[in-house]
C-alpha positions as CSV (number, residue, x, y, z in Angstrom):
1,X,-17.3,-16.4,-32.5
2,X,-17.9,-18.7,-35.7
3,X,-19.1,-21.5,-33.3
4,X,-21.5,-19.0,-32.1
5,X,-22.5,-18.1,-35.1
6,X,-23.0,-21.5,-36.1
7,X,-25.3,-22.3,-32.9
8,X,-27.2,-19.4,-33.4
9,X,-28.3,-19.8,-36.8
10,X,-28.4,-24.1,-37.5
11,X,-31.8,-24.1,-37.5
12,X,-32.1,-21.5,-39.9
13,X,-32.3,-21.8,-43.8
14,X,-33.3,-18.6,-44.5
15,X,-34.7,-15.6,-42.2
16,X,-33.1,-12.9,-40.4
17,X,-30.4,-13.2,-37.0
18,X,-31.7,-10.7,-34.6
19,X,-29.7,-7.6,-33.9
20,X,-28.9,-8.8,-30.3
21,X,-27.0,-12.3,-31.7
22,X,-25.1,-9.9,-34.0
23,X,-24.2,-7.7,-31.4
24,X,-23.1,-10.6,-28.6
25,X,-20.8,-11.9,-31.8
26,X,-19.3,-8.4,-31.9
27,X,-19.7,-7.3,-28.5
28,X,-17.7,-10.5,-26.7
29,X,-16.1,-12.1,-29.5
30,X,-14.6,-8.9,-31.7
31,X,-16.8,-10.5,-34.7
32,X,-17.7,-7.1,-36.9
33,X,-20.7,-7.2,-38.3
34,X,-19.7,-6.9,-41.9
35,X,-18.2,-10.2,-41.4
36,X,-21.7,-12.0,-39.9
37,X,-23.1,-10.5,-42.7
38,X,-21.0,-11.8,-45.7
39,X,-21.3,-15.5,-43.6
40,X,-24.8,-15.3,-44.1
41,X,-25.4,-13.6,-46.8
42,X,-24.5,-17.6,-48.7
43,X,-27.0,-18.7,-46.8
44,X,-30.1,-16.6,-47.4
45,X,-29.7,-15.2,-44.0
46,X,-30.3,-11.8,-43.4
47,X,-29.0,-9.5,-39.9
48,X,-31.3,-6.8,-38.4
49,X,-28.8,-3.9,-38.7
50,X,-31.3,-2.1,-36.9
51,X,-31.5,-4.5,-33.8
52,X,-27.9,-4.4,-33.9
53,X,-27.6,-0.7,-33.6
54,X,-30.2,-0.7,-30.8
55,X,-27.9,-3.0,-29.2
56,X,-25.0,-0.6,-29.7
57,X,-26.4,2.2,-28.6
58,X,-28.2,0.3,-25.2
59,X,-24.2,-0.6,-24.4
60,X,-23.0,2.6,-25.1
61,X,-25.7,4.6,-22.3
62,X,-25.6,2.1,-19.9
63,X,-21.3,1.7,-20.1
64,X,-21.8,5.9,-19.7
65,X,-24.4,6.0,-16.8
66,X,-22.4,3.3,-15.1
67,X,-19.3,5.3,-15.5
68,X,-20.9,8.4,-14.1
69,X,-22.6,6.7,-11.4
70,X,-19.3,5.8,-10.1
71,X,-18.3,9.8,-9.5
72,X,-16.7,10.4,-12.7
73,X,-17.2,13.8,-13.7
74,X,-19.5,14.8,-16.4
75,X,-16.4,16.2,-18.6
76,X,-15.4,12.6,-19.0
77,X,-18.0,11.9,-21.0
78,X,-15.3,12.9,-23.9
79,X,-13.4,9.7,-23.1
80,X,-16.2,8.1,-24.6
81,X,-16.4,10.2,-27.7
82,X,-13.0,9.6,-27.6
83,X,-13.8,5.3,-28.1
84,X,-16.6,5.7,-29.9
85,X,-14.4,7.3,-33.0
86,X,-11.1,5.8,-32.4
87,X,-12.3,2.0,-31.2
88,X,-9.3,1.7,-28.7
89,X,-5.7,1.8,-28.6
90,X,-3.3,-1.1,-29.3
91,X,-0.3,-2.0,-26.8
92,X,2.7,-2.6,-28.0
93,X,4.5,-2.6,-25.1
94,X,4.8,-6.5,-24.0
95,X,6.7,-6.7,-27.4
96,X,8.3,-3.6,-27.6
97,X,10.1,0.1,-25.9
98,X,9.7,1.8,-29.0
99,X,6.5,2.1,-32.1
100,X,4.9,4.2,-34.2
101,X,1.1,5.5,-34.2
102,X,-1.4,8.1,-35.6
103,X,-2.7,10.8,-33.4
104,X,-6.4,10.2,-33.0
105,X,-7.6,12.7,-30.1
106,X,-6.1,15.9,-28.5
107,X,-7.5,16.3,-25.0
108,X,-6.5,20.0,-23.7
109,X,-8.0,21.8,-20.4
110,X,-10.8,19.1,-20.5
111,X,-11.8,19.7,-23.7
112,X,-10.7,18.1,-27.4
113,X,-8.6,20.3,-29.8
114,X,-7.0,19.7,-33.2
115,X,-3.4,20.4,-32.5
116,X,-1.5,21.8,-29.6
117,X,2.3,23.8,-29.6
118,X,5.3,24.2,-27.4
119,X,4.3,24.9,-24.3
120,X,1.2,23.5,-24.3
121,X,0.2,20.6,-21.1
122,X,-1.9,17.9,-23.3
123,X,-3.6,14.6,-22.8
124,X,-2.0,12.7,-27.0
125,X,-4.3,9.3,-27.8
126,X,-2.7,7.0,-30.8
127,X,-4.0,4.2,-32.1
128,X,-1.1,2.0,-30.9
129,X,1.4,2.6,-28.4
130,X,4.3,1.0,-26.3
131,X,3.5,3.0,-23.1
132,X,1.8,1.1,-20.4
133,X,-1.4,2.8,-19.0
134,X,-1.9,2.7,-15.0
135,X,-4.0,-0.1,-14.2
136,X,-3.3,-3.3,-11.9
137,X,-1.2,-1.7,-9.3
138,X,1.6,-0.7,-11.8
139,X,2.0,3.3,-12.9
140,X,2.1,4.4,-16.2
141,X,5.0,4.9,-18.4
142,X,7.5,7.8,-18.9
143,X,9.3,8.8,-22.4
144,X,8.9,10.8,-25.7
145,X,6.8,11.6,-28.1
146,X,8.1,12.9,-31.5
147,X,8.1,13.2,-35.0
148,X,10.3,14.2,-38.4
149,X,8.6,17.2,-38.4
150,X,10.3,18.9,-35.1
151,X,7.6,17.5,-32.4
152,X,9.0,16.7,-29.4
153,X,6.7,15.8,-26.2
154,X,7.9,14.4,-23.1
155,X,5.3,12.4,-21.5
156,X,5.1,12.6,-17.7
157,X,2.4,9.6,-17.1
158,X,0.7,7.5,-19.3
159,X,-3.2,6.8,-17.6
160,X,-5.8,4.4,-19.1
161,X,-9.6,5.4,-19.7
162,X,-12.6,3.6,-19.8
163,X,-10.0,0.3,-19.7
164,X,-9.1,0.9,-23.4
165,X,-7.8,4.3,-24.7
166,X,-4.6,4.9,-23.4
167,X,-3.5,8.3,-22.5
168,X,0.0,10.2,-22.9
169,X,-0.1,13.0,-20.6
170,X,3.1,15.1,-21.8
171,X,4.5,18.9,-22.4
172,X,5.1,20.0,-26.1
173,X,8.9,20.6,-25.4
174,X,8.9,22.1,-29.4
175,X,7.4,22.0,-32.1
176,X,3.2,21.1,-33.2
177,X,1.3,18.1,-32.6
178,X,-2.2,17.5,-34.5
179,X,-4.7,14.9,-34.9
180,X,-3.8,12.4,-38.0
181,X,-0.3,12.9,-37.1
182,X,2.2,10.2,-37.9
183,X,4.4,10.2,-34.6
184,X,7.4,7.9,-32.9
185,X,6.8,6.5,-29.4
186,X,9.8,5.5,-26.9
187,X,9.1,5.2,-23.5
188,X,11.9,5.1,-20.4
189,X,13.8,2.0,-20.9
190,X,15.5,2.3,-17.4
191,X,12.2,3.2,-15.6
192,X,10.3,0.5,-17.5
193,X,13.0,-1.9,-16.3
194,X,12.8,-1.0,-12.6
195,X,8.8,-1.1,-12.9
196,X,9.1,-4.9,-14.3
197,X,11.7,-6.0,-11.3
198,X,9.0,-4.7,-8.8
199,X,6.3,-6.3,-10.8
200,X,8.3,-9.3,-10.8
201,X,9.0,-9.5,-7.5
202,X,5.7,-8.7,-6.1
203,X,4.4,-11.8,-7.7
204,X,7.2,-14.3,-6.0
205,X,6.1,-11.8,-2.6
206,X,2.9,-13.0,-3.0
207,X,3.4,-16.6,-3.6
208,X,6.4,-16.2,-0.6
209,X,4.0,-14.8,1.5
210,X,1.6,-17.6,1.3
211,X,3.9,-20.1,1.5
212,X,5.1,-19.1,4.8
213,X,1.9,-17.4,6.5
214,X,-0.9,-19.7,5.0
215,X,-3.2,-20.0,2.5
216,X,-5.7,-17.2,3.4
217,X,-2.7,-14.5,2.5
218,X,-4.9,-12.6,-0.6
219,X,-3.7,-9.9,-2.4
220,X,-5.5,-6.6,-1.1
221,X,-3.8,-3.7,-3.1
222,X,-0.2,-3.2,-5.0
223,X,1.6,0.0,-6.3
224,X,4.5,-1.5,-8.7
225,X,6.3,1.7,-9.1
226,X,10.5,2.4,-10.3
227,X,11.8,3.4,-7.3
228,X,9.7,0.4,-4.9
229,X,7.1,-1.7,-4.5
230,X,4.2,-1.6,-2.4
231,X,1.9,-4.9,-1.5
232,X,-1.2,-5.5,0.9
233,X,-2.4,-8.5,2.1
234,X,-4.9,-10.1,4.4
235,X,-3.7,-11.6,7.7
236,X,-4.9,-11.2,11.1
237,X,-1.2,-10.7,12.6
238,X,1.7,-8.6,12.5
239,X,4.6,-10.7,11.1
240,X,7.1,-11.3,13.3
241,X,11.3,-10.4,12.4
242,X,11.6,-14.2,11.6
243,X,8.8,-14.2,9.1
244,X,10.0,-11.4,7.4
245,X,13.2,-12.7,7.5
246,X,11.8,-16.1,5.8
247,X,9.9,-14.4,3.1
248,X,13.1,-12.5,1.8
249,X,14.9,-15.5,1.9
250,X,12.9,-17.3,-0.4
251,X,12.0,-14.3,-3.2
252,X,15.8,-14.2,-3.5
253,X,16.6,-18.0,-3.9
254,X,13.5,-17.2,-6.9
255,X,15.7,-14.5,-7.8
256,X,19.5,-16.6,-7.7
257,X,17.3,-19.0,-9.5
258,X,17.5,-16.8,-12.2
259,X,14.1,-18.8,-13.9
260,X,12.4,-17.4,-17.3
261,X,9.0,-15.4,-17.1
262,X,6.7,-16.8,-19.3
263,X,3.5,-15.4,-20.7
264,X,0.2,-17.3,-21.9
265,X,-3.0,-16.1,-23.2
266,X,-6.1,-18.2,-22.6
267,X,-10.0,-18.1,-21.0
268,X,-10.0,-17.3,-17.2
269,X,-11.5,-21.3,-17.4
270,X,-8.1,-22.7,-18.5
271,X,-5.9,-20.2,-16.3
272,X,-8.2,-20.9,-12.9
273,X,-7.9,-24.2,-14.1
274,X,-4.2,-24.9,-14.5
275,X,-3.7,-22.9,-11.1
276,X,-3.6,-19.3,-11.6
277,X,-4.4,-16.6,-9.0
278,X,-6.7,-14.3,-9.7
279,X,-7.5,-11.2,-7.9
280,X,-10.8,-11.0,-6.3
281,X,-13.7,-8.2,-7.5
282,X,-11.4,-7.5,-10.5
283,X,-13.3,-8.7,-13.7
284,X,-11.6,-10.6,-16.9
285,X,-12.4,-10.5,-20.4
286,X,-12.6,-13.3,-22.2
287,X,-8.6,-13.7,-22.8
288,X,-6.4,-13.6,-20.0
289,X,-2.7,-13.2,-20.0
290,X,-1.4,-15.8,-17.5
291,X,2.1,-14.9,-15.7
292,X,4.3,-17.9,-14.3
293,X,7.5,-17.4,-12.9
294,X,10.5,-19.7,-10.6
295,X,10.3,-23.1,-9.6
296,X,9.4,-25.1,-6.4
297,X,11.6,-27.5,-4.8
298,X,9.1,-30.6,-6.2
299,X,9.9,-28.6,-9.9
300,X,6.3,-27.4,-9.9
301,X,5.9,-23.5,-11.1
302,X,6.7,-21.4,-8.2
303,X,4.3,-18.8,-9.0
304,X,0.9,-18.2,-11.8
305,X,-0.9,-15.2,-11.8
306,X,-3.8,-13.6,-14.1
307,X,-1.9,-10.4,-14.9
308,X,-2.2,-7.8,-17.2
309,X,1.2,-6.0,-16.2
310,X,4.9,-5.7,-17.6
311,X,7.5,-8.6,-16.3
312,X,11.6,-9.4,-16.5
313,X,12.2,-12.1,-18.8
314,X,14.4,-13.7,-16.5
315,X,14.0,-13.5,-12.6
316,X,17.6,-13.0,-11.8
317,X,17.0,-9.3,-13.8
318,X,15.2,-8.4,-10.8
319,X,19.0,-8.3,-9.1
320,X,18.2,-8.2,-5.0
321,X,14.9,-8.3,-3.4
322,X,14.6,-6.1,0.5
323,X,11.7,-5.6,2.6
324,X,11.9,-2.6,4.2
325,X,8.7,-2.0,5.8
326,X,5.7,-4.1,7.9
327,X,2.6,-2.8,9.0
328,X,-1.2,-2.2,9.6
329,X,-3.1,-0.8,6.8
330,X,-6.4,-1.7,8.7
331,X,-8.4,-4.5,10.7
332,X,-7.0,-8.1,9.3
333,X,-4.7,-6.1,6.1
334,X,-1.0,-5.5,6.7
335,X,1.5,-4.1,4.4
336,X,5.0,-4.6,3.0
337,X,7.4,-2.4,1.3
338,X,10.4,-3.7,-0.5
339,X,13.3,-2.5,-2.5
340,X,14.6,-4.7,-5.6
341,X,18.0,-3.8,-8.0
342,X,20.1,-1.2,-7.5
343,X,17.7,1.0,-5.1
344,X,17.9,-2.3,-2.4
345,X,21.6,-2.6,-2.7
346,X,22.1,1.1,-2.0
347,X,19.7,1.0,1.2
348,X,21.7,-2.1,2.6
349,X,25.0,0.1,1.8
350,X,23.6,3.3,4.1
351,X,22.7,1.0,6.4
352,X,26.1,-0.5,6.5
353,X,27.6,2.7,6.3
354,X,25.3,3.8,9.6
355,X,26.5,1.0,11.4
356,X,29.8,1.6,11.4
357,X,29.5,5.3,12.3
358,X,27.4,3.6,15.3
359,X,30.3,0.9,16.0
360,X,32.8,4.2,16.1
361,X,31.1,6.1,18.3
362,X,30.8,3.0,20.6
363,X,34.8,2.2,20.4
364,X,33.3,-1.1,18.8
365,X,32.9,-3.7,16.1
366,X,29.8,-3.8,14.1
367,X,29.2,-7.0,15.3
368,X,29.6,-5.7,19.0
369,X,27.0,-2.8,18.7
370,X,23.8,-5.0,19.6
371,X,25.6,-6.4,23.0
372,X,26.7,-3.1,23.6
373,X,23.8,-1.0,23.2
374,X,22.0,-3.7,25.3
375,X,24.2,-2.9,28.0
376,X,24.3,0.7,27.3
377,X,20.4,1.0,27.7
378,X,20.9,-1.5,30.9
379,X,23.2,1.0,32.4
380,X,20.9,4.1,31.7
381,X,18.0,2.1,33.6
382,X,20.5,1.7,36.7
383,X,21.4,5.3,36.5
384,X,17.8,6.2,36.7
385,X,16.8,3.9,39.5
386,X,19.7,5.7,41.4
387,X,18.7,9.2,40.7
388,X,15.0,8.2,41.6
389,X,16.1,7.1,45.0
390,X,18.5,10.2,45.5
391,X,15.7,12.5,44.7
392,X,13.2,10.7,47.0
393,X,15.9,11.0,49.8
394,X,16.8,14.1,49.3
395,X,13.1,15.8,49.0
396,X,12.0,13.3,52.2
397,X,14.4,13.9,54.7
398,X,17.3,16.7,53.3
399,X,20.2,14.5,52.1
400,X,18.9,11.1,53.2
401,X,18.2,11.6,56.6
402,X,15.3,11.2,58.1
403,X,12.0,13.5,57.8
404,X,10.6,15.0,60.1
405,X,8.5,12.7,63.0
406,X,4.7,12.6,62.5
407,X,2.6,15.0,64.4
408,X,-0.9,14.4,66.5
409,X,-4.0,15.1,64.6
410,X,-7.0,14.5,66.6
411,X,-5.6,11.4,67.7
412,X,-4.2,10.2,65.2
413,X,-0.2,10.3,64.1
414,X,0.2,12.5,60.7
415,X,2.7,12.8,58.4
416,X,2.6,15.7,55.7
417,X,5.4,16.4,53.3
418,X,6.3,18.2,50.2
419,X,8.3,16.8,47.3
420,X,10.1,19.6,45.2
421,X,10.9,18.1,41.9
422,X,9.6,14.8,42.7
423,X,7.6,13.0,40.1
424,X,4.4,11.6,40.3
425,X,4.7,7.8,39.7
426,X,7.1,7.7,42.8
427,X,4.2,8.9,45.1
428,X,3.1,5.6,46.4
429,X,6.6,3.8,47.3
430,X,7.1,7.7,49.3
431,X,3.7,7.2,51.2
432,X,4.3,3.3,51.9
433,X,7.7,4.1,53.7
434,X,5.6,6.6,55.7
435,X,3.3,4.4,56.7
436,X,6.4,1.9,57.8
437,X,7.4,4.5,59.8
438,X,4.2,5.7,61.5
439,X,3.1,2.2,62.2
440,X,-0.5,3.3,62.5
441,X,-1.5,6.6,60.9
442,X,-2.0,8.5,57.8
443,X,0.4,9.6,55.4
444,X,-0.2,12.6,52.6
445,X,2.7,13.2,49.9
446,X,2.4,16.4,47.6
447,X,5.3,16.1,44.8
448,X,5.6,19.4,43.1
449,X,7.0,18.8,39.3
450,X,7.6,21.2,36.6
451,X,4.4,23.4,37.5
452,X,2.5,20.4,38.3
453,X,1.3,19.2,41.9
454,X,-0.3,15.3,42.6
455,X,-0.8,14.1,46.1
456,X,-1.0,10.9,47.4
457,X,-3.2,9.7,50.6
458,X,-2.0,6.4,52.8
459,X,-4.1,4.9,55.6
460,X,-2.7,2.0,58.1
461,X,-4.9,-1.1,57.9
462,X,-5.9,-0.2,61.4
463,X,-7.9,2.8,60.4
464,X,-9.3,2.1,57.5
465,X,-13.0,1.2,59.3
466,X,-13.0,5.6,60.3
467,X,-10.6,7.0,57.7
468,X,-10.8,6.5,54.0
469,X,-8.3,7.4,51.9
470,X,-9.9,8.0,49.1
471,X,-12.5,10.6,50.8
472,X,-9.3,12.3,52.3
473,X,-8.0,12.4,49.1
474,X,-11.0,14.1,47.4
475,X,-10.2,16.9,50.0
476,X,-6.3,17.2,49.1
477,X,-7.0,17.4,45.5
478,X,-10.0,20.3,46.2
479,X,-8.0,21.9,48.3
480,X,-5.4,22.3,45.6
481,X,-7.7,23.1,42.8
482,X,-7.9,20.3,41.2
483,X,-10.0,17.3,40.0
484,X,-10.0,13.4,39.3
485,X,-7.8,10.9,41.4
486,X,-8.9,7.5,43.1
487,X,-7.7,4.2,44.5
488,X,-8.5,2.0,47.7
489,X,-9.4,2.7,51.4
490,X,-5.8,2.3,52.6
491,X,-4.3,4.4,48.8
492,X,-5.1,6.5,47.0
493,X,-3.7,9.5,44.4
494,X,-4.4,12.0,42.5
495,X,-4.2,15.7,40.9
């Protein structure tokens, strides 16, 4: 900011620094105004106050038409009432579980009040707080809100508006909360600390997921919540059981690895510069905090990411990583699911524990049950084939003899049969071994199926030229009141 200042006014001795200069100092850099002023004031240099308020006020309707023009309701307009008064709220939360802040706005049924009592569902804005608002894929925080005075809240969510003021959504479990109150802040510890293993771990996902799928893998969407995590990313292909296999394999040598999580504040510049990922369409400020975690076999930094979020110190905190899900989210995204902690270790236990009810029912081993399912499911094929066959016997010719013989039809040798309980796919093969048997001739097969009736058409090669199946087959299928079918001259089906 002072180098700014400094370029902005070295050609002046005296004079006044337009309102817009002021503004940029205060706007981008933090620099209040009060401050340009007294650095000038030695100098003979005056500010327009009045160009600087017309810059204020320009940022303030465009920040508000912008924010309505992307479908927020009109009510949120208070949010900006809200900023305008209170300037923001502090986070406390990389530092600390626990603080202590002043009430600065009340936010009840969409509208702002001055106190609110047991009972009451309210939206409590401090000036500084330890609970993380939902932004960057991660939820908000959980905990209390109290104060010497009997005030206890218990805050459900914590949501973030306009980017800055941070939002404690909570019930007034007893006593009275009002604006200028002095109040303590503590949020879940245990929750916090599942939400930081996912967080965690999503980061050496992402780095995983590159390493072992390519380059193009981008971050596409996250949800880093306490009970799992949630990540999307671009590539063209479902991964395959090895892959996934892979991936795990290297998050938890990360993990054994047990590396510290270090944070650094810089410009984007320096973070793009030293290798961080960032996220593309989000936008940065001019400070970024730059997340690096684990270490590559050439003792590079396994992972560096432009993150805002919360974060183990230490990566064997994170305790067990397991994907649990793959899949489509849409054209060129898939998406994981994965367990870290405690919640991982208990899904690999049920799924021990359902494996071995699997291997006792089979009179197995778990290490059996793959080889003998295989040949379970083998043997059910078999079985099928057979009972196909029976059935096709049985409804052709009574038991497996055989049908009747084919009768004269103008000429030509017919054979016409019904098929209780047959199904349809076995049509064909019935109306080829009719057509064996005729030698020359037509074949028709009607299988009858749960209330459901398809016929099949055959024609020897040697009549094709004056009978086609498929106009014969438009007849059956009339005939029977339905519609649709098809095929060749010498087959055809339908129903």
């Amino acid at each position: 900011g002072l180098k700014l200042l400094d370029e902005a006014t070295a050609d002046m001795t005296e004079g006044t620094l337009p309102g817009e200069t002021a503004f940029k100092l205060y706007d981008t850099f933090g620099f209040p105004y009060d401050l340009t002023e007294d650095a000038l004031r030695e100098r003979g240099i005056t500010v327009d106050r009045a160009g600087f308020d017309t810059a204020m006020a320009e940022q303030k309707r465009a920040a508000r038409a912008a924010w309505k023009g992307s479908g927020a309701k009109a009510s949120d307009d208070i949010w900006f009432d809200i900023a305008e008064t209170s300037g923001g709220t502090e986070f406390l939360g990389y530092a600390s579980d626990t603080g202590e802040g002043e009430v600065v706005a009340l936010v009840k049924d969409g509208a702002r009040v001055d106190s609110a009592t047991a009972g009451d569902s309210v939206a409590i804005v401090v000036n500084q707080t330890p609970f993380y608002g939902e932004s960057g894929g991660q939820v908000g925080d959980a905990g209390q809100i109290s104060n010497e005075a009997g005030l206890h809240a218990t805050v459900g969510d914590t949501s973030k508006q306009l980017g800055r003021i941070f939002v404690h959504n909570a019930m007034i479990d007893s006593g009275e909360i009002k604006v200028g109150d002095s109040v303590k802040l503590q949020i879940d510890v245990a929750r916090r600390a599942q939400i930081r293993a996912n967080h965690s771990a999503t980061h050496l996902l992402h780095e995983a997921l590159r390493e072992r799928l390519g380059k193009h893998v981008a971050q596409k969407g996250s949800l880093v919540a306490p009970e799992r995590l949630r990540f999307d990313f671009s590539q063209p292909v479902a991964m395959t059981a090895a892959d996934i296999a892979l991936v795990e394999s290297d998050v938890n040598a990360q993990v054994r690895g047990n590396g510290t999580v270090t944070t650094l504040l810089m410009t984007p510049d320096a973070a793009i510069e030293m290798g961080a990922m960032a996220l593309f369409g989000e936008k940065y400020g001019d400070e970024v905090r730059v997340v690096s975690m684990g270490t590559q076999d050439d003792g590079k930094t396994y992972s560096i990411e432009l993150c805002g979020g919360t974060h183990v110190k230490a990566l064997g905190d994170i305790g067990l990583f397991k994907v649990i899900g793959e899949g489509a989210v849409s054209s060129g995204i898939r998406r994981i699911e994965a367990l870290t902690g405690e919640a991982a270790r208990a899904y690999l236990t049920a799924r021990d524990d359902r494996l071995r009810e699997a291997a006792a029912s089979l009179k197995s081993t778990p290490d059996e049950v793959p080889a003998r399912v295989a040949a379970l499911i083998e043997d059910r094929r078999r079985l099928e084939r057979e009972l196909a066959e029976a059935k096709k016997a049985l409804a052709m010719g009574g038991g497996g003899g055989e049908a009747a013989g084919p009768e004269q039809v103008g000429g030509v040798a017919f054979i016409g049969q019904v098929l209780n309980d047959f199904e349809a796919k076995g049509l064909r093969g019935a109306v080829d071994e009719a057509k064996q048997r005729l030698g020359s001739g037509i074949a028709v097969m009607l299988a009858v199926n749960e209330g459901r009736a398809s016929v099949a058409v055959g024609v020897t090669a040697d009549l094709v030229a004056t009978h086609n199946a498929v106009d014969l087959l438009k007849v059956a299928v009339a005939a029977l009141g339905g519609q649709g079918g098809g095929g060749r001259p010498d087959m055809a089906q339908g129903g």
